[in-house]
C-alpha angles and dihedrals in degrees: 000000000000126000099183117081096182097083089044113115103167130044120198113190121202100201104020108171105060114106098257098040093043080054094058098036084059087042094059091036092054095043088058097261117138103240129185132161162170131247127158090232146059119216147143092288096045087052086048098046085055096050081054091068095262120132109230131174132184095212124092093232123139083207100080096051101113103263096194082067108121092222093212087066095042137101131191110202119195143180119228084229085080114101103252093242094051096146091229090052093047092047092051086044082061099051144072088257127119108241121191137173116245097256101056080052094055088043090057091042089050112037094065093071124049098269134208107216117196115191139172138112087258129034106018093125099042096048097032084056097042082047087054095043084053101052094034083082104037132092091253096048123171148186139254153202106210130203084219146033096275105217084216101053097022094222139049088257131091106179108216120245111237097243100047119093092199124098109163111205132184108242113217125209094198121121077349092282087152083073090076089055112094099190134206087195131008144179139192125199096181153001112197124158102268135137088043097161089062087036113033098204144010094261093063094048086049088052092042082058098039080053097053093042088055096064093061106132121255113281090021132140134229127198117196131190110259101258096021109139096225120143095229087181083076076081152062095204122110101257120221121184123208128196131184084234108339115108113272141122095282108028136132130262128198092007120191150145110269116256089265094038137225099083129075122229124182142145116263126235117210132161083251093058132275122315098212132217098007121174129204103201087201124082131247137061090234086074096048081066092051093043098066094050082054091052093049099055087048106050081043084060091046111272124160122242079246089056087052091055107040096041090053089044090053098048112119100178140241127290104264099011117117079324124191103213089159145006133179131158094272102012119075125178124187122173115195133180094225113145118160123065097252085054090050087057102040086053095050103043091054088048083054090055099036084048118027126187088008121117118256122211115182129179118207133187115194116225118211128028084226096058094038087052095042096045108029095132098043079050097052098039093055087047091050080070090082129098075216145015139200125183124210118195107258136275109237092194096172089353133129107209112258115216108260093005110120139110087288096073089065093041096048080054093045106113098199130089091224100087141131128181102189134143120270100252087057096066105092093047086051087048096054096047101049115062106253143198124164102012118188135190115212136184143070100257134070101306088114078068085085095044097104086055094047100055093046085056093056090048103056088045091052 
């Protein structure tokens, strides 16, 4: 195994087309290495990855694995989300050929910047992406490996200038990959029990934090949500705390909707002074508060109170984060990656501000059997916030099915009367048929595959 990137030519990716491992495989394209790689499926990033110049199939053949490839200079990359028998894996595992998880090779890539690590069970794609657009533009500007399709940059890849010592990447708590991150400067938004069947309980996800926290640089910084039980004397580093509204070094003041609404504006409150009359051009609540924590890290990094402003006025958003697909005078269509039930509510809270005393009609699809199975009537409780709800069966991604685990077992805990447990491919005709105001798409799986459906369907009724 090899710990030294710099004699690596060629780059082979199993599971390509997830949105880590399709960072790093335009990381190691754009930096002159020759990359190829696997993934089950085929989707919009893999085609643009090929359009890219990377070489990209859908079939498990070892055959395909480039054969002109000198193994000393190569490097197989892999997600733990690939069955273990997968028949390329297994092949690498037998050859003098250093074979890392995606992770470790996002660790070596990173700590050799100063990175900005964003961390938390909710949040991480939306801040560590606001924190790039600000940057993008300083003095000091950066690069970053993003969790989502930024609308600013176009891709999940922010190459680093040269001369900028910044690259701002998501750190992930799943099967504890943030443990390879060695941060200059880290945050955290949130530390909710998740991933319990990696985890077990809360308190191992807690020590899995205190441990990352623990490996900020020396002379680094942490900032940390307002309320988040999080042990900061696992580090060394000066502690900062941030809140939506609450008291705390980076927090809001005078916080309202813009005129012409939508959009929030406020003064920012940071241990340097107030940066007045800033505007988020992107809607919820939800993102004010990640917004901050965005503006912290970056001031922290040395942004100007300009940058702050520009950068949050710039930010378009992230494909399927709090995501405007659609938008009439009386038709609104948001689709949103929350899937866990603090994110649910989060979500819908934030749609309740932005529109009150509209209805509010939100179609979920639970991911996982286990967390489906571990947090059904948190699940059901934050969908209980609708004015109406609609279940779509799961989504396993590397699942195996669990006996009696299935959408059913929220919807059976769902205390409204205002409930509907269809296919997938029966929500737009639901959808035509039910008057309808805000609707929102929600889950981590492939619901954004009726999108476009969906948003025909508004449009004839507006």
């Amino acid at each position: 195994m090899t710990n030294n990137l710099r004699n690596i030519k060629n780059v082979y990716f199993l599971g390509i087309g997830g949105i880590g491992m399709s960072a790093l495989a335009r990381y190691f394209k754009f930096s002159g290495r020759n990359v190829a790689g696997y993934d089950r499926t085929r989707t919009a990033l893999t085609d643009a990855l090929q359009a890219e110049g990377i070489d990209v199939h859908y079939e498990d053949d070892i055959r395909k694995i480039p054969s002109s490839w000198n193994p000393e200079e190569t490097l197989a990359v892999f997600t733990p989300a690939l069955p273990h028998d997968h028949g390329e894996l297994t092949w690498f595992r037998e050859k003098p050929i250093g074979l890392l998880k995606r992770a470790k090779v996002l660790g070596l890539v990173c700590n050799e910047k100063s990175c900005i690590a964003v961390a938390g069970t909710h949040g991480k794609t939306t801040v560590s992406t606001m924190t790039a657009t600000i940057l993008q533009k300083s003095e000091a500007g950066c690069g970053a490996f993003l969790g989502g399709i930024s609308k600013n940059f176009g891709s999940n890849l922010l190459l680093p200038p040269e001369n900028s010592p910044w690259i701002v990447a998501e750190a992930d708590e799943f099967d504890r990959s943030f443990l390879h991150l060695e941060p200059q400067l880290a945050l955290v938004t949130s530390l909710d029990a998740d991933h319990l069947d990696i985890y077990g309980d809360k308190a191992k996800i807690q020590e899995s934090f205190g441990k990352f926290i623990s490996q900020i640089k020396p002379g680094g910084k942490l900032v940390v949500k307002k309320g988040v039980e999080l042990d900061t004397q696992k580090t060394s580093a000066q502690v900062f705390t941030y809140s939506l509204k609450e008291d705390a070094d980076f927090t809001t003041q005078n916080l309202h909707l813009s005129e012409e609404g939508g959009y929030y504006c406020f003064d920012l409150k940071s241990p340097d002074g107030i940066i007045a009359h800033c505007r988020l051009n992107y809607p919820g609540l939800v993102n004010v508060e990640n917004a901050v924590a965005a503006s912290a890290l970056a001031l922290l990094a040395g942004a100007s109170a300009d940058d702050i402003k520009n950068g949050l006025e710039d930010y378009q958003g992230v494909v399927r984060r709090f995501d405007v697909r659609y938008k009439s005078e009386n038709q609104v269509y948001i689709d949103d990656y929350a899937h866990h039930p603090a994110e649910l509510s989060a979500v819908i809270n934030s749609l309740k501000a932005l529109y009150p005393n509209r209805k509010i009609t939100g179609i979920f699809q639970p991911h996982l059997y286990s967390r489906t199975r571990d947090f059904a009537a948190e699940f059901a409780a934050s969908l209980d916030l609708l004015d109406e709800a609609v279940l779509v069966p799961l989504y396993p991604a590397r699942e195996e099915p669990i006996p009696g685990v299935s959408s059913a077992l929220i919807f059976e805990k769902m205390k409204t009367e205002k409930k509907f447990l269809v296919e997938k491919s029966e929500v737009p005709e639901l959808l035509r048929e039910r008057p309808t105001e805000i609707v929102i798409t929600l889950g981590a799986g492939d619901i954004d595959g009726i999108a476009n459906q969906i948003t025909e369907v508004l449009k004839s009724k507006s």
